[in-house]
Structure formats: C-alpha cells, structure tokens
DRENSEDREN-770474 format. One record per residue (C-alpha): chain; residue number from 1; x, y, z. Coordinates in nm, 2 decimals, decimal comma. Last residue first. Layout:
<A NUM <X Y Z>>
...
//
This chain:
<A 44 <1,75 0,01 2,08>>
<A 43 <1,69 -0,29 1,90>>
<A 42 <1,52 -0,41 1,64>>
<A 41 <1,40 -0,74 1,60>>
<A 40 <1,34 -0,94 1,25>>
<A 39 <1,19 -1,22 1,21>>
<A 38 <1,32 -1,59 1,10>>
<A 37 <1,20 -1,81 1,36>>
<A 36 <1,56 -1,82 1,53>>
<A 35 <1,63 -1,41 1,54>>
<A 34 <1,71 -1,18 1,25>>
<A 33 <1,89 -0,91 1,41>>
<A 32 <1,86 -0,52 1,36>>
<A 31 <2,05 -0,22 1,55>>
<A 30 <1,97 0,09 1,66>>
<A 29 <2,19 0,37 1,70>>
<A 28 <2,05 0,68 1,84>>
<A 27 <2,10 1,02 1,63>>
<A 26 <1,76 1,16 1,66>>
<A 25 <1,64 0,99 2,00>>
<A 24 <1,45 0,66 2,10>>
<A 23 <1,34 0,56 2,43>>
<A 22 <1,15 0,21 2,30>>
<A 21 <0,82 0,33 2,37>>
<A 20 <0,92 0,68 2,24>>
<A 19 <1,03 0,57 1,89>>
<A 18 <0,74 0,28 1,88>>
<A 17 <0,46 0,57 1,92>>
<A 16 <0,64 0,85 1,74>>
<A 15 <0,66 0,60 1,43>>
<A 14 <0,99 0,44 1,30>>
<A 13 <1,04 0,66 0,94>>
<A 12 <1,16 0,41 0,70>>
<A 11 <1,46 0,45 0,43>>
<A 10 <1,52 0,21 0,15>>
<A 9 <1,64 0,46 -0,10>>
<A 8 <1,30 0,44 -0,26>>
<A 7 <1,08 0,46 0,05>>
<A 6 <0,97 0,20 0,31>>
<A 5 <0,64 0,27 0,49>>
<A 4 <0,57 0,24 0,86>>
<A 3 <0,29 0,07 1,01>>
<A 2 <0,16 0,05 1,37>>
<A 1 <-0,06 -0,23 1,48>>
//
C-alpha cells in the first residue's frame, strides 16, 4: 500500500511509484471522480 499525506493547503505529493505507474509528468492534468460505491479514482 502506498501512502501520501495531505498538508495544510490541501496539497498531496502522488508517490514516484503510482506517478510512474500511471505515466505521470510535472504539469500533467489529472482528474478525480467519485465512482458508484462512493471512492474516489484518479485519472491520468
């Protein structure tokens, strides 16, 4: 399981091993949807 951890101003830092799993970049849009059983998903 990988863990990040929210700060203050509601910022998280995705860890290196989700970011390059999922092909992330600095400056890549990602976006966040609450699906049917009420989690969240992120994608790329």
């Amino acid at each position: 399981m990988t863990i990040a951890t929210l700060t203050s101003k509601g910022q998280a830092t995705i860890p290196e091993e989700i970011r390059t799993y999922l092909g992330l970049h600095a400056g890549d849009k990602i976006e966040f949807i609450i699906d049917e059983h009420g989690r969240v998903v992120l994608v790329p």
